[in-house]
SEKENU-690733 format. One record per atom (N, C-alpha, C): residue in three letters; atom name; residue number from 1; z negated, y, x negated. Coordinates in steps of 0.05 Angstrom, whole numbers, plus 5000, padded with zeros to 4 digits. Atoms other than C-alpha are relative to their C-alpha. Layout:
<sites>
  aa at   i   pz   py   px
 ala CA NUM    Z    Y    X
...
</sites>
This chain:
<sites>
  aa at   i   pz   py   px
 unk  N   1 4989 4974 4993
 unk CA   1 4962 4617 5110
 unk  C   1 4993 5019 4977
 unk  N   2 5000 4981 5028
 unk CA   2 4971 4669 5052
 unk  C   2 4989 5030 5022
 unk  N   3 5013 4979 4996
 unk CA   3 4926 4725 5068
 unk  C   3 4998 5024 4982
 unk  N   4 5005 4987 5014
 unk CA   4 4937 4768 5012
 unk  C   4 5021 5009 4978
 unk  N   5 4965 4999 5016
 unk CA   5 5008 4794 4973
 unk  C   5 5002 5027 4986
 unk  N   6 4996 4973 5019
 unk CA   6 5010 4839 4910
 unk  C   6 5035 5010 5011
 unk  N   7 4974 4985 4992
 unk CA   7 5064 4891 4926
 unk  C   7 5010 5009 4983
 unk  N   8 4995 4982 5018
 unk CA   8 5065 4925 4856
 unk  C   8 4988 4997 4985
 unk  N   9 5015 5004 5023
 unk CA   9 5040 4912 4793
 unk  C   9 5015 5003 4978
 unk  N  10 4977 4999 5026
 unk CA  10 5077 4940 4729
 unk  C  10 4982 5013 4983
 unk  N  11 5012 4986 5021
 unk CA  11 5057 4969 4668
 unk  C  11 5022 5010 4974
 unk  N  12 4976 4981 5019
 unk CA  12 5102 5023 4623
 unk  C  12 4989 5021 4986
 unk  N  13 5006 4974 5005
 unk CA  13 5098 5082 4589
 unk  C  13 4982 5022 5014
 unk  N  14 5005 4974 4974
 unk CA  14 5078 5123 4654
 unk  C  14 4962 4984 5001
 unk  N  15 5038 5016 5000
 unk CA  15 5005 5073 4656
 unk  C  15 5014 4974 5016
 unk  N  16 4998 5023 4983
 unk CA  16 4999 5016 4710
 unk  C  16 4995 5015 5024
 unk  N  17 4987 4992 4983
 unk CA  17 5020 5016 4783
 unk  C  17 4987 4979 5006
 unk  N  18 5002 5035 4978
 unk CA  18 4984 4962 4833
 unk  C  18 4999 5011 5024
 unk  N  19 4998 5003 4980
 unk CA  19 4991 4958 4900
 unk  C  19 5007 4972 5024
 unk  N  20 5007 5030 4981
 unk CA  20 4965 4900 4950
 unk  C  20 4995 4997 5022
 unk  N  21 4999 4995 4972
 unk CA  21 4956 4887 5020
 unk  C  21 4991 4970 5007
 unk  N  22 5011 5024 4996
 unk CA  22 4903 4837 5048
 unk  C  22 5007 5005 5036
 unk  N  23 5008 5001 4976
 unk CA  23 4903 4811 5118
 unk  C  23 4973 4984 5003
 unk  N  24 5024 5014 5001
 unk CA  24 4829 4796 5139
 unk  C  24 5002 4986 5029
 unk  N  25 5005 5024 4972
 unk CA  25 4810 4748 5191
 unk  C  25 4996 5008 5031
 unk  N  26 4992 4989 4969
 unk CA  26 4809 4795 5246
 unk  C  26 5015 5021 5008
 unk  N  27 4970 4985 4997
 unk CA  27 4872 4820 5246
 unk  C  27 4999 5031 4988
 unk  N  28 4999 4975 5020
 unk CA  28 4859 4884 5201
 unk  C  28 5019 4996 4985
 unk  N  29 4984 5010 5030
 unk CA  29 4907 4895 5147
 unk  C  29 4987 5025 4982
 unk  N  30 5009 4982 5026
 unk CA  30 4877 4933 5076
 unk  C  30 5030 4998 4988
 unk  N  31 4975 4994 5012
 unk CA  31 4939 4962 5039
 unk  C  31 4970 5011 4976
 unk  N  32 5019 4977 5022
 unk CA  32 4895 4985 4970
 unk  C  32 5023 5004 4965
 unk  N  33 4983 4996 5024
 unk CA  33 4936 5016 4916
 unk  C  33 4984 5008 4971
 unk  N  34 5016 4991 5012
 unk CA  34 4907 5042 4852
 unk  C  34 5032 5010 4972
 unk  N  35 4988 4979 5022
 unk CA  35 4948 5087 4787
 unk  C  35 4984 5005 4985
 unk  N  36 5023 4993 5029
 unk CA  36 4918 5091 4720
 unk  C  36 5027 5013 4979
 unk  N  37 4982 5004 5021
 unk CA  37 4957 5123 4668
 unk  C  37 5009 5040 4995
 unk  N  38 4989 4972 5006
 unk CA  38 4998 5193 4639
 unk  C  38 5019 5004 5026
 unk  N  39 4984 4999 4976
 unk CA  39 5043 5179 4706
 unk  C  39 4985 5026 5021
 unk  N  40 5015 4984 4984
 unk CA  40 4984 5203 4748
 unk  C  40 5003 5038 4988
 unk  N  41 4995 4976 5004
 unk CA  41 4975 5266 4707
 unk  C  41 5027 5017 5003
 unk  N  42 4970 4997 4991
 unk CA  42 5056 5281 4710
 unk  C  42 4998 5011 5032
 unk  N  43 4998 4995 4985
 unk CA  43 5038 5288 4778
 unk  C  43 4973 5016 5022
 unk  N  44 5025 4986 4990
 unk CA  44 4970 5308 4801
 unk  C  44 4986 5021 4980
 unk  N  45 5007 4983 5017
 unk CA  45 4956 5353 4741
 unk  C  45 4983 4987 4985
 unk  N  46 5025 4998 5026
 unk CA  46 4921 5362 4674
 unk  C  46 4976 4987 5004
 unk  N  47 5030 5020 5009
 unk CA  47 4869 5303 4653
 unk  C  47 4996 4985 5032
 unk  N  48 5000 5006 4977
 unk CA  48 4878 5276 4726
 unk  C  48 5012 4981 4987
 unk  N  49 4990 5015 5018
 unk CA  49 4890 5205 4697
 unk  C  49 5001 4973 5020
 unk  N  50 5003 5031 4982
 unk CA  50 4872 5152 4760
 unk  C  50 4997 5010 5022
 unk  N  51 5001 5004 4973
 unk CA  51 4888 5148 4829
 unk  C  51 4993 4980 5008
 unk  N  52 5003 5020 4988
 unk CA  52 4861 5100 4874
 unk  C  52 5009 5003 5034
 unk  N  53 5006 4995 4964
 unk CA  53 4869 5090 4954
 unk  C  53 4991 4976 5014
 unk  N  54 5001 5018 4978
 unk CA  54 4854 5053 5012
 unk  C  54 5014 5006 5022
 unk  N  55 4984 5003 4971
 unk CA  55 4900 5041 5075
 unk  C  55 4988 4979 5020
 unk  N  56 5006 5016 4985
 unk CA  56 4863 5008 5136
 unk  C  56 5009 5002 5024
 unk  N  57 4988 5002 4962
 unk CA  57 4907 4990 5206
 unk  C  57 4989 4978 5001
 unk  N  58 5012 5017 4987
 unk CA  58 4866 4961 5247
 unk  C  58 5013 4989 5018
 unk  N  59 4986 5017 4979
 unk CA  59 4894 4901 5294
 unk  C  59 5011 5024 5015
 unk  N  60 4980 4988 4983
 unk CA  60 4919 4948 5350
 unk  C  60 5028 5008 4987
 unk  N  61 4964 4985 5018
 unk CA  61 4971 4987 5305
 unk  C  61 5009 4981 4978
 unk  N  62 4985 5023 5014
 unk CA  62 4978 4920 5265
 unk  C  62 5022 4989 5017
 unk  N  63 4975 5000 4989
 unk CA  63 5019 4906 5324
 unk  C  63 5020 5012 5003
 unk  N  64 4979 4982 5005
 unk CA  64 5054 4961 5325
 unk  C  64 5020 4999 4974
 unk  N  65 4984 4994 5028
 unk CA  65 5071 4958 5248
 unk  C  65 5022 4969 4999
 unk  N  66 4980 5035 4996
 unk CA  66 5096 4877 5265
 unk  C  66 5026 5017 5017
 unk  N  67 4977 4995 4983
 unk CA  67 5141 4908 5318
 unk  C  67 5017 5018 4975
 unk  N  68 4980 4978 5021
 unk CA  68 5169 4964 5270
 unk  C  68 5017 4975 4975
 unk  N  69 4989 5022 5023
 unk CA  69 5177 4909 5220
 unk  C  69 5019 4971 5004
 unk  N  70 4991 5018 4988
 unk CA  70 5212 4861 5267
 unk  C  70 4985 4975 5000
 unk  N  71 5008 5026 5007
 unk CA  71 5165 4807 5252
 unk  C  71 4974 5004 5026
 unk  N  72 5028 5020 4987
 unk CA  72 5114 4752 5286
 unk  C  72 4976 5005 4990
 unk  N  73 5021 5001 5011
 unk CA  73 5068 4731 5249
 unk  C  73 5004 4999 4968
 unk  N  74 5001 4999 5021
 unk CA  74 5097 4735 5184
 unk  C  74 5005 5030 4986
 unk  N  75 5017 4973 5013
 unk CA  75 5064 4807 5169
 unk  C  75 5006 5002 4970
 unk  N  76 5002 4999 5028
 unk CA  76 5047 4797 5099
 unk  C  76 5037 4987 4991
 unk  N  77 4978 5012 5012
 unk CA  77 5116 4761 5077
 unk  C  77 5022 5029 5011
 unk  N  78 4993 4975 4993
 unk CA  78 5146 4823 5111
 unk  C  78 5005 5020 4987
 unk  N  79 5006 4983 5018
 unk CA  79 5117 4874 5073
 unk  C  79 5002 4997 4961
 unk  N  80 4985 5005 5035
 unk CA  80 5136 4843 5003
 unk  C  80 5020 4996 5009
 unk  N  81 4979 5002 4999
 unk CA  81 5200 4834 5024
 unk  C  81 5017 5026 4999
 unk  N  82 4980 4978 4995
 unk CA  82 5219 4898 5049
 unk  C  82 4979 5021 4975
 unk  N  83 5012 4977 5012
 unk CA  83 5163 4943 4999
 unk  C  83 4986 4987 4966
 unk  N  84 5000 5006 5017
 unk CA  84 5158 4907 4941
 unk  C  84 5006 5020 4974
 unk  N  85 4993 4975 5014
 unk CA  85 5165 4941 4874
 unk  C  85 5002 5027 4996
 unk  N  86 4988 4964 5001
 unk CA  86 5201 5006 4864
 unk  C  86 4993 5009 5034
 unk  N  87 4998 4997 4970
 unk CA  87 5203 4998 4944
 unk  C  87 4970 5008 5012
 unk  N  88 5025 5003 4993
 unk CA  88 5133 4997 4947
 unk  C  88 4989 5034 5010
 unk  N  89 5010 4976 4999
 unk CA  89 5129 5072 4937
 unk  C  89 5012 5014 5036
 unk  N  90 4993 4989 4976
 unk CA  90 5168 5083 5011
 unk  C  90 4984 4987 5020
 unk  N  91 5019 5004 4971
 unk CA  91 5108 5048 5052
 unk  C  91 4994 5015 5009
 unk  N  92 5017 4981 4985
 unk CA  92 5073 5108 5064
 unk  C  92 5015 5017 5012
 unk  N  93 4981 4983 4984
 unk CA  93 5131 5139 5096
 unk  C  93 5012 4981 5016
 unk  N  94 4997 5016 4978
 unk CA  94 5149 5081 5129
 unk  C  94 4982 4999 5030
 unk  N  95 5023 4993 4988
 unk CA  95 5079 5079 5158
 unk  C  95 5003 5018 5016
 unk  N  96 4999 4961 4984
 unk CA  96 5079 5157 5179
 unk  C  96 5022 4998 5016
 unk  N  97 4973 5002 4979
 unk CA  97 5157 5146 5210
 unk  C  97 5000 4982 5020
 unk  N  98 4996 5021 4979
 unk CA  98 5141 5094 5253
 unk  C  98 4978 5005 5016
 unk  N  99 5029 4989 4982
 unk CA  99 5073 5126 5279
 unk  C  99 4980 4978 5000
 unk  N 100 5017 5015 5009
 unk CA 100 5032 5072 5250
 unk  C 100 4965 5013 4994
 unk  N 101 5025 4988 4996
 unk CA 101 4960 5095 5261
 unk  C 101 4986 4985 4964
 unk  N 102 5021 5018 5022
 unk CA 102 4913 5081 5194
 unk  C 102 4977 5021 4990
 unk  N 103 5021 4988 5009
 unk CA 103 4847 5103 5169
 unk  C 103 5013 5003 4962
 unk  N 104 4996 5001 5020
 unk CA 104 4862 5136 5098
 unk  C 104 4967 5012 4981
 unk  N 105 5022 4989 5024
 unk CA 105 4811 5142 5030
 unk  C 105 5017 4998 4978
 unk  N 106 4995 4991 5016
 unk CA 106 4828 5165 4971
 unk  C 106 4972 5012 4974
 unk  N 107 5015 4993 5027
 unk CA 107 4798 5181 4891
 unk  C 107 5020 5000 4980
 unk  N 108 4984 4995 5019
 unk CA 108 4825 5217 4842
 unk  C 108 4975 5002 4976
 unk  N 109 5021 4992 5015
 unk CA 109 4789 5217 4778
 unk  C 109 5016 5001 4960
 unk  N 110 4998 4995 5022
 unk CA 110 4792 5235 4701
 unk  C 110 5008 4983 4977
</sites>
């Protein structure tokens, strides 16, 4: 069983872009993204150069996010399918529109 599916990983002009999403062994899912680059600044301001985050739904609203997503048990194959790449950037509004509960963290740094 694949527990674990990069969603985003590029590198351009703008810096690098990752975004990954583990499922752990008791039904948690970690979404963790991270932004390095002149992109970030473009958007969070002056010398602001790296974003990081963390996304944690815990099992209960992992069901919920299966139901939104039409799927079983294939969660992870799901979420690269439909948020992959460029697409990657509309999870977090996917998330929020479907009333997907998640603990967020965040770091911005220089």
């Amino acid at each position: 069983m694949v527990n674990h599916v990069t969603l985003r990983d590029t590198r351009d002009e703008g810096g690098s872009r990752h975004l990954s999403a583990t499922l752990k062994e008791d039904g948690t899912l970690v979404i963790e993204g991270q932004d390095i680059g002149p992109g970030v600044e473009g958007v969070l301001g002056s010398g602001l150069i790296e974003y990081e985050w963390v996304w944690t739904v815990h099992p209960s609203a992992v069901r919920t996010l299966k139901l939104a997503l039409a799927c079983d048990d294939g969660l992870l194959a799901a979420l690269q399918d439909l948020f992959s790449g460029d697409a990657a950037a509309a999870l977090q509004s996917f998330l929020d529109d479907n009333g997907i509960v998640y603990e967020r963290w965040s770091r911005v740094g220089e």
